[in-house]
C-alpha positions as a Markdown table, in Angstrom:
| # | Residue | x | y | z |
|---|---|---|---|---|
| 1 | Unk | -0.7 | -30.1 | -7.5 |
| 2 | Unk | -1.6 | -28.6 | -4.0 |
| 3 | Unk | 0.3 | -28.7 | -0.6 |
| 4 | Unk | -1.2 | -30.8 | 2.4 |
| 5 | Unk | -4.7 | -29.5 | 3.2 |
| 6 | Unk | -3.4 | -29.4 | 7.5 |
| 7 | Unk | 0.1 | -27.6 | 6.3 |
| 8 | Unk | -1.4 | -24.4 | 7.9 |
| 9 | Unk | -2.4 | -23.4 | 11.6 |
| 10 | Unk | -4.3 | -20.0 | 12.0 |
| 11 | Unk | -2.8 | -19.9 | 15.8 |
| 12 | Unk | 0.6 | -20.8 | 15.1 |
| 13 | Unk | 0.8 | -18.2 | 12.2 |
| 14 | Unk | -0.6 | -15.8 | 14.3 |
| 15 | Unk | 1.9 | -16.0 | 17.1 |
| 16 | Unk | 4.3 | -16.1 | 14.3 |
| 17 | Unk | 2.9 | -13.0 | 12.9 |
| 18 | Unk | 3.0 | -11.1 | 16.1 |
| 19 | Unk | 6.7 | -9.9 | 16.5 |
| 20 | Unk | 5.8 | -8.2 | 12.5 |
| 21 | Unk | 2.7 | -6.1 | 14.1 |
| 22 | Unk | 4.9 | -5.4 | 16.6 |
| 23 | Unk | 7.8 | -3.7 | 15.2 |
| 24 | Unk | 6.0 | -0.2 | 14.0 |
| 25 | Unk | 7.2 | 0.9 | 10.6 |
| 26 | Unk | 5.5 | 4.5 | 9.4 |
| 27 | Unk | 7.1 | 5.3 | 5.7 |
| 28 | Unk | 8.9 | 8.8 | 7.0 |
| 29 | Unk | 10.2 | 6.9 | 9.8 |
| 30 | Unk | 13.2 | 5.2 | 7.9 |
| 31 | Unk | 15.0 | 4.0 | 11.0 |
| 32 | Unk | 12.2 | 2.1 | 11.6 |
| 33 | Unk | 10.6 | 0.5 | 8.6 |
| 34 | Unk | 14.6 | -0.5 | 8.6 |
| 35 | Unk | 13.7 | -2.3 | 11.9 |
| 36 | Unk | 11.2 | -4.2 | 10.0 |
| 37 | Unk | 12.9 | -5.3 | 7.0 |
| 38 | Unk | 15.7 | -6.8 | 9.7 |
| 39 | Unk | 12.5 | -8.5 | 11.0 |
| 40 | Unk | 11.3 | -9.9 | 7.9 |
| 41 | Unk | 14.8 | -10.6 | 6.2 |
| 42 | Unk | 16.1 | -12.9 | 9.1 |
| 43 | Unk | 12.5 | -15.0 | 8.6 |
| 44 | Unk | 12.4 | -15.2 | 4.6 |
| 45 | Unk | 16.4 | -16.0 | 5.3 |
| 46 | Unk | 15.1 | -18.9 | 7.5 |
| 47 | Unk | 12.6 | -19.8 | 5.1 |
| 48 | Unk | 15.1 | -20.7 | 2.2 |
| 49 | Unk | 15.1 | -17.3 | 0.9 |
| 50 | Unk | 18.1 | -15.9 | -0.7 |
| 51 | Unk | 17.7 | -12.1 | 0.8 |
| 52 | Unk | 19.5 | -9.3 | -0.7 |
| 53 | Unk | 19.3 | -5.5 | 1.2 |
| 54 | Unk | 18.6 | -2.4 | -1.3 |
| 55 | Unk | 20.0 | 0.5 | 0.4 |
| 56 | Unk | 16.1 | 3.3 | 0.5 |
| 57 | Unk | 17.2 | 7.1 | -0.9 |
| 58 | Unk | 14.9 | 10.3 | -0.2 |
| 59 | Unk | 15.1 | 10.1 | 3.4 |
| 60 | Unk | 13.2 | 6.2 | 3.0 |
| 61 | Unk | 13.8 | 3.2 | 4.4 |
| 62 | Unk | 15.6 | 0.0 | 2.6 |
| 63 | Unk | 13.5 | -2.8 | 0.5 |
| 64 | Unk | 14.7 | -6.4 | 0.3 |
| 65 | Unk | 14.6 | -8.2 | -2.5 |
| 66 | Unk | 14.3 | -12.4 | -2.1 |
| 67 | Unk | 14.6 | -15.1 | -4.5 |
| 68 | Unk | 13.7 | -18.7 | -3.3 |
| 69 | Unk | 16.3 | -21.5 | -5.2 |
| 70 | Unk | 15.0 | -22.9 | -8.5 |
| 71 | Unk | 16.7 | -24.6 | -11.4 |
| 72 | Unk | 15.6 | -21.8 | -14.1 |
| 73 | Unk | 15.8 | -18.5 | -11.4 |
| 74 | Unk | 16.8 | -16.7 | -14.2 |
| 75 | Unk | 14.0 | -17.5 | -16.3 |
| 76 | Unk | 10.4 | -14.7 | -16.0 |
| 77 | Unk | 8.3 | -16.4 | -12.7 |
| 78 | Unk | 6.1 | -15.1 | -9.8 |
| 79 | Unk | 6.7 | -11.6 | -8.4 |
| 80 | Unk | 5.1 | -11.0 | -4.8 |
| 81 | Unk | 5.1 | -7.5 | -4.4 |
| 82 | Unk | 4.9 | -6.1 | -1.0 |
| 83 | Unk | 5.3 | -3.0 | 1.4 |
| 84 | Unk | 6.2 | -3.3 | 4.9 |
| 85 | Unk | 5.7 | 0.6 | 5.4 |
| 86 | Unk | 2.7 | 1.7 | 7.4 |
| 87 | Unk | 0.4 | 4.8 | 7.9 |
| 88 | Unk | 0.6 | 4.2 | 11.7 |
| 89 | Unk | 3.2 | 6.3 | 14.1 |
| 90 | Unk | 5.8 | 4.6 | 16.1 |
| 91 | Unk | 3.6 | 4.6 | 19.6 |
| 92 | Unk | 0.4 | 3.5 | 18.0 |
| 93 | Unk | 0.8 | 0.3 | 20.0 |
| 94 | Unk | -0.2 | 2.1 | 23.0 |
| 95 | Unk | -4.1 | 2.4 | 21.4 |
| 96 | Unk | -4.3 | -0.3 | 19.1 |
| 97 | Unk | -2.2 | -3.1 | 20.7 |
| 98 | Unk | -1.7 | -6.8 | 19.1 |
| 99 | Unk | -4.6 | -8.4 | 20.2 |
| 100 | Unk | -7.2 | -11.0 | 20.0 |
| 101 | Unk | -10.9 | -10.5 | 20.8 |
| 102 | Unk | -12.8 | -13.7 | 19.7 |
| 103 | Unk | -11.9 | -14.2 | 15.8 |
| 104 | Unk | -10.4 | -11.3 | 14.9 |
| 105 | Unk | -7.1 | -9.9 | 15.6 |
| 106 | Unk | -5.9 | -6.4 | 16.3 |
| 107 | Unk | -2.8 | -4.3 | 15.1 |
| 108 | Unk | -1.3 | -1.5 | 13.3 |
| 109 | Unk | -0.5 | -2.5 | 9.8 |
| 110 | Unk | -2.1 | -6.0 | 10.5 |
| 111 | Unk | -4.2 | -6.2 | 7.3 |
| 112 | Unk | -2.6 | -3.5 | 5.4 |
| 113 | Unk | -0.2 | -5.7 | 5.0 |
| 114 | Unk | 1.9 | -7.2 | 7.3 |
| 115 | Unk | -0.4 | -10.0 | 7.6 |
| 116 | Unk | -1.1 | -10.9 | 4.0 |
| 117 | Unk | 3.1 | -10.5 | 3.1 |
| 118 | Unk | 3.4 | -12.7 | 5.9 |
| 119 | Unk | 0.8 | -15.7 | 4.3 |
| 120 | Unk | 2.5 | -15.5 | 1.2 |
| 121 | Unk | 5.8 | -16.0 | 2.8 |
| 122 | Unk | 4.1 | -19.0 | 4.9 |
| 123 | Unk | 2.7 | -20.2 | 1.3 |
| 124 | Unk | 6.0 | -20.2 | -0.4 |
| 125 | Unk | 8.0 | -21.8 | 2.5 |
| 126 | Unk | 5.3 | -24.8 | 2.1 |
| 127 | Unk | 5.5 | -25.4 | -1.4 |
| 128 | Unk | 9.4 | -25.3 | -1.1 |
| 129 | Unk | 9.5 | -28.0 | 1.8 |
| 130 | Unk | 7.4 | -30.1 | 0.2 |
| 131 | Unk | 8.8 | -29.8 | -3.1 |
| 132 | Unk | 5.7 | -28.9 | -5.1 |
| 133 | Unk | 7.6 | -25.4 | -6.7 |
| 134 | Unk | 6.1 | -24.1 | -10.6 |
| 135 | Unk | 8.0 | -20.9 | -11.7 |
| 136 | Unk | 10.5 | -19.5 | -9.6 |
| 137 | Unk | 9.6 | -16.9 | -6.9 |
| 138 | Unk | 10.5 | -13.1 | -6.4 |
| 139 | Unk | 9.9 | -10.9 | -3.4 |
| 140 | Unk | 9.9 | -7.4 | -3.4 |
| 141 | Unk | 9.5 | -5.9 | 0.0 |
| 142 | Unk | 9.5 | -1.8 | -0.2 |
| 143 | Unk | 9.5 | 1.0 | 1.9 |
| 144 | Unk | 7.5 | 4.2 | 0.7 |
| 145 | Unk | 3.9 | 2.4 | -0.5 |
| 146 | Unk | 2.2 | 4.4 | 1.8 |
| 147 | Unk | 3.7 | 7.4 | 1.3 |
| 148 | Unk | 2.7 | 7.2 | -2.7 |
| 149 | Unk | 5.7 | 4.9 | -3.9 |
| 150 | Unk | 7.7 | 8.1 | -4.6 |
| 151 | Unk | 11.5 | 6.9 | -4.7 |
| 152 | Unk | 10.8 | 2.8 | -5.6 |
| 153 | Unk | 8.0 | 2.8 | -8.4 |
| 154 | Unk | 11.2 | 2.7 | -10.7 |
| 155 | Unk | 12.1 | -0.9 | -8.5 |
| 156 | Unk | 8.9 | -2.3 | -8.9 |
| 157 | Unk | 8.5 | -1.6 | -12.6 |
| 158 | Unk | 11.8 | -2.9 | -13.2 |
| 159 | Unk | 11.2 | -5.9 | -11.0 |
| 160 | Unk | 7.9 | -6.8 | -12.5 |
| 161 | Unk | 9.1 | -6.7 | -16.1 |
| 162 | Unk | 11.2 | -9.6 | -15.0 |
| 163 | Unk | 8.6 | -11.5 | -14.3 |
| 164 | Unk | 5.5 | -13.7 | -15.7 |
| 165 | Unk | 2.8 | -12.6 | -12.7 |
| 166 | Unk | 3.0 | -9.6 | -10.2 |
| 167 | Unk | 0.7 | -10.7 | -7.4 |
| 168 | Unk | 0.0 | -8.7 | -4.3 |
| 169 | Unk | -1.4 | -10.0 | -1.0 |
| 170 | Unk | -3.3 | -6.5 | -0.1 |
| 171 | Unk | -6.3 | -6.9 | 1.6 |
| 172 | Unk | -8.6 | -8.9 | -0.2 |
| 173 | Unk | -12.5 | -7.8 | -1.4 |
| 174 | Unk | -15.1 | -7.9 | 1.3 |
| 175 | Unk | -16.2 | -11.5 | -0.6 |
| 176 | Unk | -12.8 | -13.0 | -0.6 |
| 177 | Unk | -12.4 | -12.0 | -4.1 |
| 178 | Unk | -9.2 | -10.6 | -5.7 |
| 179 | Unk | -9.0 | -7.1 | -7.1 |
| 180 | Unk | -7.7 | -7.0 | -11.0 |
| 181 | Unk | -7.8 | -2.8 | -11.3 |
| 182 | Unk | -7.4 | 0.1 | -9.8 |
| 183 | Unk | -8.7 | 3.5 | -9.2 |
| 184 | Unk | -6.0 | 6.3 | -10.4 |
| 185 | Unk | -3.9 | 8.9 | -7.7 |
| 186 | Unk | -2.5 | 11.8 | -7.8 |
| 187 | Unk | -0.8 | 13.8 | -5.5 |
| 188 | Unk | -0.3 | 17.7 | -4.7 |
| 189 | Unk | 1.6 | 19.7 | -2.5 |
| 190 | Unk | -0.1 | 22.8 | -1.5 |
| 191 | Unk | 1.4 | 26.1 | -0.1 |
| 192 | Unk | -0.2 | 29.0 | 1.3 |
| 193 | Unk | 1.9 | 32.7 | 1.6 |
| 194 | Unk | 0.4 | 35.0 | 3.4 |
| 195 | Unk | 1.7 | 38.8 | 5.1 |
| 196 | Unk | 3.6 | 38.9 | 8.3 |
| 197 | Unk | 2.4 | 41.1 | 11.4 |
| 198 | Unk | 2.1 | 41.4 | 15.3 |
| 199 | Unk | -0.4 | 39.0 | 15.8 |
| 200 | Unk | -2.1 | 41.0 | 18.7 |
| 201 | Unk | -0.6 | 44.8 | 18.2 |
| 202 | Unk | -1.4 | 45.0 | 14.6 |
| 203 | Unk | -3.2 | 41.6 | 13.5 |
| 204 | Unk | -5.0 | 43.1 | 10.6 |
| 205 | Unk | -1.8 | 44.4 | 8.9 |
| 206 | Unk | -1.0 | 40.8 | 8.5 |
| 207 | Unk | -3.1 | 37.8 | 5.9 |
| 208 | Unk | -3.0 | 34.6 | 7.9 |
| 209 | Unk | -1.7 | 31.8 | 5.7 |
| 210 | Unk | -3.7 | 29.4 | 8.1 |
| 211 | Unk | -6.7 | 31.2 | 8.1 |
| 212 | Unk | -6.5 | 30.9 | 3.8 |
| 213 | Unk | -5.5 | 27.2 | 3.9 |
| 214 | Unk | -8.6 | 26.7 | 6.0 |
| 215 | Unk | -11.5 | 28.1 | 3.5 |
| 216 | Unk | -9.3 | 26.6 | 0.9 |
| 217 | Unk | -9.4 | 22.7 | 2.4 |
| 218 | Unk | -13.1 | 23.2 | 2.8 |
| 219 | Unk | -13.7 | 24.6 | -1.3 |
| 220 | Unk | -11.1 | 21.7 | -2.4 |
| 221 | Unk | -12.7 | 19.0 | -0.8 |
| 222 | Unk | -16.2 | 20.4 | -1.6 |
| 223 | Unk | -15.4 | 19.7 | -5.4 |
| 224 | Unk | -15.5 | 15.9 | -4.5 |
| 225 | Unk | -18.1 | 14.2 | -7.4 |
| 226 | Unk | -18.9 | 11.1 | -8.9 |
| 227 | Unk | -16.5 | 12.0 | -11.4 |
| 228 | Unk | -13.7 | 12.2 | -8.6 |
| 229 | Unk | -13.0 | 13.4 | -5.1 |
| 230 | Unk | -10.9 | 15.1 | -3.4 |
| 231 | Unk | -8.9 | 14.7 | 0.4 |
| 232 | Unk | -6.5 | 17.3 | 1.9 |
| 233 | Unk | -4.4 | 16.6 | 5.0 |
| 234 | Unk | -0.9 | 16.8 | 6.6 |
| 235 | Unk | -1.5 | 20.4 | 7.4 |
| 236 | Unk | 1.2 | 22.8 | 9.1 |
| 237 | Unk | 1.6 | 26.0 | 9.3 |
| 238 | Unk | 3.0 | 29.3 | 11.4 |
| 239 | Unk | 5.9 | 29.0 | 13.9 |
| 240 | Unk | 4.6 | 31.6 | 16.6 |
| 241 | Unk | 1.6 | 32.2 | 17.9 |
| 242 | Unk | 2.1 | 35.8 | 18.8 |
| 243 | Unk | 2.7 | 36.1 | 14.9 |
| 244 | Unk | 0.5 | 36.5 | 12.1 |
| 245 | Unk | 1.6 | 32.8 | 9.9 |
| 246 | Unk | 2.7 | 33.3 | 6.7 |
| 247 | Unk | 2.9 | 30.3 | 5.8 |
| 248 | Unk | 0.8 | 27.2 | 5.9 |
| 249 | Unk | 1.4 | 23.4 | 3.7 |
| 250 | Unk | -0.5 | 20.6 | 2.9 |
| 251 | Unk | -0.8 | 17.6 | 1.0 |
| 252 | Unk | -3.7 | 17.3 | -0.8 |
| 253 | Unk | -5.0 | 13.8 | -3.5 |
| 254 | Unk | -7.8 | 13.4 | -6.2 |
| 255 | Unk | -8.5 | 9.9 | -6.7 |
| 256 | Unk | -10.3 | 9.3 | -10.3 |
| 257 | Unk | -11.9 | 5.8 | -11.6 |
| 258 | Unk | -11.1 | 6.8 | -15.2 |
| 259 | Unk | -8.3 | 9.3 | -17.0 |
| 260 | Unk | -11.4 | 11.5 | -17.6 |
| 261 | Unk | -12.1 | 12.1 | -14.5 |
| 262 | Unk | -8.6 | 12.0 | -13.1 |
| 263 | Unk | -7.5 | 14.7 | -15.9 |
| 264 | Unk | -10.8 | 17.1 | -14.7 |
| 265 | Unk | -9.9 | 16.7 | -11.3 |
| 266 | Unk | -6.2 | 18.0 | -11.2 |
| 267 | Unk | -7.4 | 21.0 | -14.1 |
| 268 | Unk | -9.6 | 21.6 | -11.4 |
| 269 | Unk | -7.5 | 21.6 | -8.5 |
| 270 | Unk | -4.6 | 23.2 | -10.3 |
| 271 | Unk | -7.2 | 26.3 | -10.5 |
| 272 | Unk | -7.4 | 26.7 | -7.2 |
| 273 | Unk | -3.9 | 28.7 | -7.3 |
| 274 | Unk | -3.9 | 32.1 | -7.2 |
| 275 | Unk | -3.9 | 35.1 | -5.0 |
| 276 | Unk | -6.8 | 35.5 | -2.6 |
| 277 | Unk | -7.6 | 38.0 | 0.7 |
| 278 | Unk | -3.8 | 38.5 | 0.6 |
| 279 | Unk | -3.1 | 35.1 | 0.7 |
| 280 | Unk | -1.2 | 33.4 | -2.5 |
| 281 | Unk | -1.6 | 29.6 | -3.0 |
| 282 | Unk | 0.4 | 27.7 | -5.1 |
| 283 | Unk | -0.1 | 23.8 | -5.8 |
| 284 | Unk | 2.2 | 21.1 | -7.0 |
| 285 | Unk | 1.8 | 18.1 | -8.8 |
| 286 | Unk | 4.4 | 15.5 | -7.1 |
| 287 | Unk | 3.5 | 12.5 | -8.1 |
| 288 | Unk | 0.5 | 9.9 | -9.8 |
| 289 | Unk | -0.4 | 6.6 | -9.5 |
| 290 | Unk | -1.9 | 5.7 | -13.1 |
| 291 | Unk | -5.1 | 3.9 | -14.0 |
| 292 | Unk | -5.0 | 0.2 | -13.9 |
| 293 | Unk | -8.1 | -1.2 | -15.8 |
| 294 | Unk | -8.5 | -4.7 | -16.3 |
| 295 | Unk | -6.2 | -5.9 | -18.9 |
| 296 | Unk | -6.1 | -9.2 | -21.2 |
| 297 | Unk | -3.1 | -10.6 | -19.0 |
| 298 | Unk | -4.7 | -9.9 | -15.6 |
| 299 | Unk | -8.1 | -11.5 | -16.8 |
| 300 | Unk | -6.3 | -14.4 | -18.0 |
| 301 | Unk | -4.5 | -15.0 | -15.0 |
| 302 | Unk | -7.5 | -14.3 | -13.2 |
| 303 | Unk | -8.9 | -17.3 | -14.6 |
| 304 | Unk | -6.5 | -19.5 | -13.9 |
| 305 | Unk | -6.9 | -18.0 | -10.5 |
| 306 | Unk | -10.2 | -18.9 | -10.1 |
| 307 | Unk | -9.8 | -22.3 | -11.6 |
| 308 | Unk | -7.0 | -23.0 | -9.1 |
| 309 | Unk | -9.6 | -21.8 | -5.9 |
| 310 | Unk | -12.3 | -23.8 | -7.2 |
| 311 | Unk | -9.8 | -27.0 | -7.0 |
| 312 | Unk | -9.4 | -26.4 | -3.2 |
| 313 | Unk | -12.6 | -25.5 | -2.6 |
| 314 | Unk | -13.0 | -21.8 | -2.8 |
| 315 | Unk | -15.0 | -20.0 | -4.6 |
| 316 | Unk | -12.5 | -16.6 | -5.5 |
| 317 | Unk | -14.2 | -13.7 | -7.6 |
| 318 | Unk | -12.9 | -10.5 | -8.9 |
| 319 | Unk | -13.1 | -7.2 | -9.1 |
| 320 | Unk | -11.8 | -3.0 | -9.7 |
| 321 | Unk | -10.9 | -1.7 | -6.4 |
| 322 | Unk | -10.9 | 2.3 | -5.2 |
| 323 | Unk | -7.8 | 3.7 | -4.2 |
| 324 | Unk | -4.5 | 2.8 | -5.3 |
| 325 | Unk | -1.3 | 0.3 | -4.9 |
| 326 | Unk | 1.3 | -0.5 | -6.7 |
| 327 | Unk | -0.5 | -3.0 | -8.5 |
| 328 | Unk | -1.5 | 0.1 | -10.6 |
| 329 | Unk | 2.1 | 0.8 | -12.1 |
| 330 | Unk | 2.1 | -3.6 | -12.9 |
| 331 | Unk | -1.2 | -3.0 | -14.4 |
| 332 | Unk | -1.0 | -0.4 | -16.3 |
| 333 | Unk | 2.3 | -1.9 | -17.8 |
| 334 | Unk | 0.1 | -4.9 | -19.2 |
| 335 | Unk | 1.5 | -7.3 | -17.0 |
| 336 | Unk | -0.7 | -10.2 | -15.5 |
| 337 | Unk | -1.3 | -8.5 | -11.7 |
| 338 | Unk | -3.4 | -9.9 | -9.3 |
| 339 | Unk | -4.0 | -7.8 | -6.9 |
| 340 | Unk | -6.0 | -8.3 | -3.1 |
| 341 | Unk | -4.8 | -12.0 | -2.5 |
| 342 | Unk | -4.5 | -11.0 | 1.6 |
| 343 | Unk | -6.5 | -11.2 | 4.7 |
| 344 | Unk | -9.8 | -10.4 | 5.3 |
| 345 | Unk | -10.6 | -7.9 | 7.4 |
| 346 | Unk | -11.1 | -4.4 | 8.2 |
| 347 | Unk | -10.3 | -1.3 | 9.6 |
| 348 | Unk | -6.8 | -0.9 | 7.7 |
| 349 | Unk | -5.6 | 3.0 | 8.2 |
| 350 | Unk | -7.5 | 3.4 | 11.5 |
| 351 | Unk | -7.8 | 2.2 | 15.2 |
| 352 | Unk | -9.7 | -0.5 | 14.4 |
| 353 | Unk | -7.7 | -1.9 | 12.5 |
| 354 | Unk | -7.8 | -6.2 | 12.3 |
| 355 | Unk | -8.0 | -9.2 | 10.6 |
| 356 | Unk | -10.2 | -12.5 | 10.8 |
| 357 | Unk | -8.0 | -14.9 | 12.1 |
| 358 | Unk | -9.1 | -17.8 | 10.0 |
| 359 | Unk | -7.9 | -16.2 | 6.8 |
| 360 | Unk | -4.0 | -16.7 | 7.3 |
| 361 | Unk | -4.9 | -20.3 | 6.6 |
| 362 | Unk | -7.2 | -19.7 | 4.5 |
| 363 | Unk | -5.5 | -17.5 | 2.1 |
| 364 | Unk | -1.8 | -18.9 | 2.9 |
| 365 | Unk | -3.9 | -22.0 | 1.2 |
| 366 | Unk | -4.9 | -20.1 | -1.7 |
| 367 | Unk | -1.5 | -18.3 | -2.4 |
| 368 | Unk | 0.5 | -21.7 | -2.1 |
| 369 | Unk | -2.3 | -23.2 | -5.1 |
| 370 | Unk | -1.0 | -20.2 | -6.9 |
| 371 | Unk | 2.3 | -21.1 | -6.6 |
| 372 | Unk | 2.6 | -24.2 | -7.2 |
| 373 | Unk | 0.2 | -24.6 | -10.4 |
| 374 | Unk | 0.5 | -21.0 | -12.1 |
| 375 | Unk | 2.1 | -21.8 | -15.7 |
């Protein structure tokens, strides 16, 4: 059972799309990740959706939950799991404005993932007019992905133990294909303290906690392997210039394709603390984002997946993806997750950021198959 093969118009999502793109939403920026969810609410409210506001905590933004009518919405369904925060700055607009050039479309937070929560949306709406509806249908639209999923991971794990499939319209694979693991995440606060002085009168009395921080980014990230790597950013430090800065922060990640490698690269980093040249570094774990290898229900449902593809015509494969999402905490529970269902495209986290205008339809087309013949 599949919807109408013309029930979706690349142009008409787009422009549909557009007021999304538009409204910036960075994850520290909870006023405005608020100012998307209003966005997004009032259209999954006018697509059927019963929409229900969960208030954000730590200094985030809210997440909205929607269920679509069924007759057994209490029984274990369909879990979309989305994020509507971005890495992009409010302003970003001004260099990487919504716009078309030939088949691709530009935009902050375009493909990663406004675009691809917006085709599932699209995909639901159309099974529900036309009556086609399996299992009932969950979405979860948070607030703090971006920023490591640090004050919702306890939603989404609830949320997905509710539920038969968690599936995820991130980016898809370069192929088309549909991601069904996860590299592994964690993440460290680093702190430099170094010794106050004059920073012209008596600059070498002082031990320049920016100064430290610098060799140390360059030794962390120089212990990047096969094994894992390493990436440190968000730096600040000192308050004067005319004073020697005593202190200096920044966030710093190891990203691991297996617990080995995960476990050797935080023993490793975790070494780096210590007192050096004057300068003392300390580093904190804050938070992980666990290993999610393929499991027996994700392969399944991968399979019935592919089968579904193949009956509109699309050939869908599969595969273990770097970085993280928040498929990894659905994974890594056991729970069927099929992640990478969104747009194709490219660019996501930079100025470039786009999507192939084609795929709205293309994948709206897949995610509706999904919905109405996953059992």
């Amino acid at each position: 059972m599949t919807v109408s093969p013309d029930a979706f118009d690349a142009q008409e999502m787009l422009a549909s799309l557009r007021p999304w793109v538009e409204c910036e939403s960075p994850s520290y920026d909870a006023a405005a990740v608020n100012r998307m969810m209003d966005v997004a609410a009032r259209d999954f409210a006018l697509a059927g959706g019963i929409v229900e506001r969960i208030p954000g905590r730590g200094g985030f933004g809210d997440c909205v939950r929607v269920r679509f009518p069924h007759p057994r919405m209490s029984e274990p369904g369909i879990l979309f799991l989305c994020h509507l925060d971005t890495v992009h700055p409010v302003g970003t607009l001004r260099t990487l404005p919504f716009e078309v050039r030939g088949e691709r479309c530009y935009g902050p937070a375009i493909l990663d993932m406004k675009g691809g929560t917006f085709a599932a949306l699209r995909a639901v709406r159309q099974v529900w007019a036309e009556g086609k509806q399996g299992l009932p249908v969950t979405f979860l639209l948070t607030s703090d992905e971006e920023a490591g999923t640090p004050t919702t991971r306890d939603l989404v794990k609830a949320e997905a133990q509710r539920n038969r499939y968690v599936l995820l319209p991130e980016r898809c694979r370069p192929d088309g294909g549909v991601v069904i693991g996860r590299s592994t995440v964690a993440r460290f606060d680093l702190k430099v303290t170094g010794r106050p002085s004059h920073a012209l009168a008596r600059a070498s009395a002082g031990r320049s906690a920016v100064r430290e921080m610098a060799h140390r980014i360059i030794e962390i990230e120089e212990m990047t392997t096969p094994e894992h790597s390493f990436a440190v950013g968000v730096v600040h430090g000192g308050q004067w210039i005319n004073c020697v800065p005593i202190l200096c922060e920044a966030q710093a990640m190891v990203v691991a394709s297996t617990q080995a490698g995960l476990d050797a690269g935080i023993e490793k980093l975790t070494a780096q603390a210590g007192e050096r040249n004057g300068a003392t570094l300390s580093v904190t774990h804050t938070s992980t984002r666990p290993l999610w290898t393929p499991n027996p229900a994700s392969l399944a449902a991968y399979e019935q997946v592919r089968a579904i593809a193949a009956g509109l015509g699309m050939e869908v494969g599969q595969g273990v993806n770097g970085g993280g999402s928040d498929g990894n905490f659905t994974g890594e529970l056991g729970i069927a997750t099929i992640d990478g269902l969104g747009l194709r495209g490219d660019g996501n986290h930079t100025l470039e950021e786009h999507i192939q205008i084609a795929s709205l339809a293309e994948r709206a087309r897949l995610m509706a198959g999904l919905v109405a013949q996953l059992s």
